[in-house]
DODRENKE-721965 format. One line per 8 residues: their letters; for each residue x, y, z of C-alpha. Coordinates in steps of 0.05 Angstrom, whole numbers. Each point is the difference from the previous one (the first is absolute). Last residue first. Layout:
BEGIN
a> X Y Z; ...
//
This chain:
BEGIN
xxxxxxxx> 683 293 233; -13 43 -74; 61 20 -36; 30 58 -4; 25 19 77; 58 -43 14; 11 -32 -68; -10 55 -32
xxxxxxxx> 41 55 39; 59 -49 1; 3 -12 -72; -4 75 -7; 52 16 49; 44 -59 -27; 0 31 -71; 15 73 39
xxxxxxxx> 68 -30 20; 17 -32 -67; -6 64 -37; -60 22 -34; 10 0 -80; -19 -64 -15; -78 2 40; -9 63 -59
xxxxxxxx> 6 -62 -50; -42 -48 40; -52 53 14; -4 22 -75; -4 -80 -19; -49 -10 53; -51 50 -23; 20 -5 -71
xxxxxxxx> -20 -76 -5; -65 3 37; -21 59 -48; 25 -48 -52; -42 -59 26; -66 40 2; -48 -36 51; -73 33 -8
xxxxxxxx> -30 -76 15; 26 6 73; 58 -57 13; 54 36 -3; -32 61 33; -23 -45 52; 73 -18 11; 29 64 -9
xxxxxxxx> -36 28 53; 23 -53 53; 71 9 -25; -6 86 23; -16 -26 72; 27 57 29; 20 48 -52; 49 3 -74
xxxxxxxx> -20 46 -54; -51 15 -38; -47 -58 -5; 5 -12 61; -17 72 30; 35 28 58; -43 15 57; -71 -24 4
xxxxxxxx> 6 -58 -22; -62 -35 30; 14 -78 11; -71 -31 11; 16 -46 51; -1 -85 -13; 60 -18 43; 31 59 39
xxxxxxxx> -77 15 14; -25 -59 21; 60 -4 46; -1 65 29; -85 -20 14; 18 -65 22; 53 24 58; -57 42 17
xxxxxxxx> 14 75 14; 28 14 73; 82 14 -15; -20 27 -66; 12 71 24; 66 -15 31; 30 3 -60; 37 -63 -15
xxxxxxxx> 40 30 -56; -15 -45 -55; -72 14 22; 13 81 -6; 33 -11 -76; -60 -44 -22; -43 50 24; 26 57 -37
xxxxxxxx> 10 -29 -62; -82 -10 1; -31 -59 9; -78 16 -3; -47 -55 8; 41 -40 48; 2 42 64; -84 -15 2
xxxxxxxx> -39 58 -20; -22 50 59; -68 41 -2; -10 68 -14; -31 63 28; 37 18 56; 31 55 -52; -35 -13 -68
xxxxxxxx> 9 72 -24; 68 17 31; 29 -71 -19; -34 0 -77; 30 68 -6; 75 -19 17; -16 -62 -35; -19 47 -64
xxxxxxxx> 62 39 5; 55 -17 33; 27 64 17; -65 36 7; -7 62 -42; -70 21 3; -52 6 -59; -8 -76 18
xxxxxxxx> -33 11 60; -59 37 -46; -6 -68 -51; 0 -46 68; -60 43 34; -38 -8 -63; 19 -83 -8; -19 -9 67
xxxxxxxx> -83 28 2; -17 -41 56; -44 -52 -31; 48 0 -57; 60 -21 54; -52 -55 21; -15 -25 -55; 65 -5 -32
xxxxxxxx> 26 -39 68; 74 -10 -33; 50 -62 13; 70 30 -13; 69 -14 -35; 52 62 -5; -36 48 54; 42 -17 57
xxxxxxxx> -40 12 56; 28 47 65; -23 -32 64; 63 8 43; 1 76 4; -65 14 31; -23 62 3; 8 16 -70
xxxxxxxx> 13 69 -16; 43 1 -70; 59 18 29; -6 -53 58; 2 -47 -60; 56 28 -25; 44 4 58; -16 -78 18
xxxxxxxx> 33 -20 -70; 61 43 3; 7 -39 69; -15 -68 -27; -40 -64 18; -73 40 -14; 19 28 -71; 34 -70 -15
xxxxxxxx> -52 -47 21; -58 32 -37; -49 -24 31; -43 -58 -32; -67 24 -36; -82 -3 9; -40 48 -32; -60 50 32
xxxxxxxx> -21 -29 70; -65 -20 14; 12 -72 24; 42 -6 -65; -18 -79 -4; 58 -42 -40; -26 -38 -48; 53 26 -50
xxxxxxxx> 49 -33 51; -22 -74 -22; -12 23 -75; 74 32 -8; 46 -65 -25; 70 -5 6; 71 20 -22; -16 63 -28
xxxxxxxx> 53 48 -32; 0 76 9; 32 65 -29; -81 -3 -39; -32 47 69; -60 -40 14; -81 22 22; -40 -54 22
xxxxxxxx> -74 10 -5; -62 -4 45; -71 41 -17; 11 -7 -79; -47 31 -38; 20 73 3; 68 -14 -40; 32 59 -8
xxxxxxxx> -38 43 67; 34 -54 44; 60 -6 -40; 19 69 5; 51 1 51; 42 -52 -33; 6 54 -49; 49 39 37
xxxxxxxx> 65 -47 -30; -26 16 -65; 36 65 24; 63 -10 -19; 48 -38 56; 78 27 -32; 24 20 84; -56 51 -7
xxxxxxxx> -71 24 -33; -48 42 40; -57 -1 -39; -19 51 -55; -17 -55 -53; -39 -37 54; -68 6 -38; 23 -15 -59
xxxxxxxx> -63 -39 -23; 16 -74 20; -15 -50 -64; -12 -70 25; 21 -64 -38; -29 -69 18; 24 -71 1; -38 -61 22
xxxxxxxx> 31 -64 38; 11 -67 8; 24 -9 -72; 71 -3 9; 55 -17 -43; -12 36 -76; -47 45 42; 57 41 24
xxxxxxxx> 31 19 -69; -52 55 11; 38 34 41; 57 5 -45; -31 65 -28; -57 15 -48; -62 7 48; 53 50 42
xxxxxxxx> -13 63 -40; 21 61 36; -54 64 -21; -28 2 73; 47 -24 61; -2 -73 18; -46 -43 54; 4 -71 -23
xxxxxxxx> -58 -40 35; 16 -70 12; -58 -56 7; 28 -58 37; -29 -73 -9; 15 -45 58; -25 -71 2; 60 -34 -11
xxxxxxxx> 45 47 45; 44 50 -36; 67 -1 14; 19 7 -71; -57 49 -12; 36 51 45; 63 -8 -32; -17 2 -64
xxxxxxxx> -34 75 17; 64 20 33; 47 -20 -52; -41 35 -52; -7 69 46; 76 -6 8; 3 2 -85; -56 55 2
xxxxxxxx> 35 47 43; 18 67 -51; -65 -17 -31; -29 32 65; -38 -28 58; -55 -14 51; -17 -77 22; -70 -25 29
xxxxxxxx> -29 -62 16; -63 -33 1; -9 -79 37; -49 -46 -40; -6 -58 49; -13 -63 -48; -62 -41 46; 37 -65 8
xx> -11 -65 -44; -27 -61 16
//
C-alpha cells in the first residue's frame, strides 16, 4: 500500500550570476529525497533575467519528484542596502508571503547549500504562533564582533539571533500581520547583514529553533572542532546527526570558487548533478594545481594541514 506523497514547497531567490550553485543545490535536495516526497521549488529572480533557458532545466533529465516554477520580483529592493557582494535578491526572501499567497508553510533556501537528507519530518513542524522557525547563527552569537552587532541592532537577547540562510516560514501568519510591508520599510535602512539583520529585528521572540543539523554553516563546524563550551549540553545524537547527514551551508568561501570547509563535499554532488561540465571541472583544479606550484613548501603543509584539521567533515 502506498503512502500519502507529502508535497513539501520551497523557495530559492537568485541571479544568473548563481545558477550553477543553484543546480547543485536543487540535485541535492531531490537526491535525498524520501520516496514519497515531491518538492515544489519556487525560483524567485529579478524581472527581465530569463532562467527557463538555463541549466536548470537539465534537472528533470534525473529527477522527476518535483515541479519547477519561475517568479519575476518587481525591483522592489533596487535601493537596498547592498554589501560584502550580497545583491539584493538576497531581500526577497521577505516577500514570499505576499509572492506566493497560496501557500500558508514554505521553506525558504539560500542555493550556497547542499542537502544530505529529507525535509518532510521537520516541515511538520508546528509554529505555535510564531512567524518562521531557524537555527542560530552560531558564529554571530560565539564571537565578540558577533555579540557587538547584534546589541547594535537592539536585540535584547544576544543568544537568539537566526541565521536567515535556510528557514521554515508561517506565510499566513506574517500576511495576517501585515510582514512583508513592515520588511520592505526596514529595508530602507542599512543593516550590516541585511535581510537576517531584518528578519531578527522583525521576528524577535518570534521564531522557533531548527535542529543543529539543518543549517551547517562554516561557522559551526569551526566552533565544534573547537569544543566550545556551547555544545557541552546539546544531544550527543543531535552533533552526530548533524556531522553525518547536515545540510552543509557555505556560507564563507564558495566551492566553486575557491577552496573552503568541506569544499570535496561540493564537488561531489556537483560531479554527480546532471549540470556537470567536465572542463569547468578541469580548469578549476588545473588553475588551483598550477597556482598550488608556486607556494613554497612551508605554506604546502599549511594548507594540507588546514584541510585535514578543519576541511573535512568529523
Amino acid at each position: 500500500m502506498n503512502q500519502k506523497v507529502a508535497k513539501i514547497p520551497i523557495v530559492f531567490a537568485f541571479d544568473e550570476n548563481l545558477i550553477l550553485p543553484a543546480a547543485v543545490c536543487i540535485s541535492s535536495l531531490l537526491e535525498h529525497a524520501n520516496e514519497n516526497t515531491y518538492y515544489d521549488i519556487y525560483v524567485l529572480h529579478p524581472k527581465g533575467v530569463n532562467m527557463q533557458n538555463s541549466i536548470l532545466s537539465r534537472i528533470y533529465e534525473k529527477y522527476h519528484n518535483f515541479n519547477l516554477s519561475y517568479i519575476e520580483v518587481e525591483p522592489v529592493f533596487n535601493n537596498a542596502y547592498e554589501v560584502r557582494g550580497i545583491t539584493n535578491p538576497t531581500y526577497y526572501r521577505l516577500l514570499i508571503p505576499k509572492l506566493l499567497p497560496n501557500l500558508d508553510k514554505v521553506f525558504y533556501s539560500d542555493v550556497d547549500i547542499v542537502f544530505r537528507s529529507d525535509l518532510s519530518g521537520i516541515y511538520k513542524m508546528d509554529f505555535e504562533d510564531n512567524y518562521l522557525a531557524a537555527t542560530y547563527d552560531i558564529g554571530m552569537i560565539l564571537s565578540k564582533d558577533g555579540l557587538d552587532h547584534i546589541s547594535s541592532i537592539g536585540l535584547k537577547n544576544s543568544n537568539k539571533y537566526l541565521q536567515a540562510g535556510f528557514l521554515l516560514m508561517n506565510s499566513k501568519k506574517m500576511r495576517e500581520d501585515n510582514l512583508v510591508d513592515t520588511f520592505i520599510e526596514k529595508a530602507r535602512n542599512k543593516y550590516k547583514y541585511q535581510d537576517q539583520d531584518i528578519l531578527n529585528i522583525v521576528c524577535e521572540n518570534k521564531f522557533k529553533l531548527l535542529p543543529l543539523m539543518y543549517n551547517m554553516t562554516d561557522y559551526v563546524f569551526m566552533f565544534l572542532h573547537q569544543k566550545h563550551e556551547y555544545f557541552n549540553e546539546m544531544p550527543a545524537v543531535e552533533i552526530s546527526d548533524a556531522l553525518g547527514k547536515g545540510t552543509l551551508h557555505y556560507n564563507g568561501h564558495k566551492p566553486w570558487k575557491k577552496y573552503s570547509l568541506n569544499f570535496d563535499v561540493w564537488w561531489e554532488y556537483y560531479r554527480n548533478s546532471p549540470v556537470f561540465d567536465e572542463r569547468f571541472y578541469y580548469e578549476f583544479f588545473r588553475k588551483k594545481m598550477d597556482l598550488y606550484d608556486t607556494l613554497t613548501l612551508w605554506k604546502r603543509i599549511k594548507i594540507l594541514a588546514r584541510y585535514f584539521i578543519h576541511g573535512r567533515l568529523q
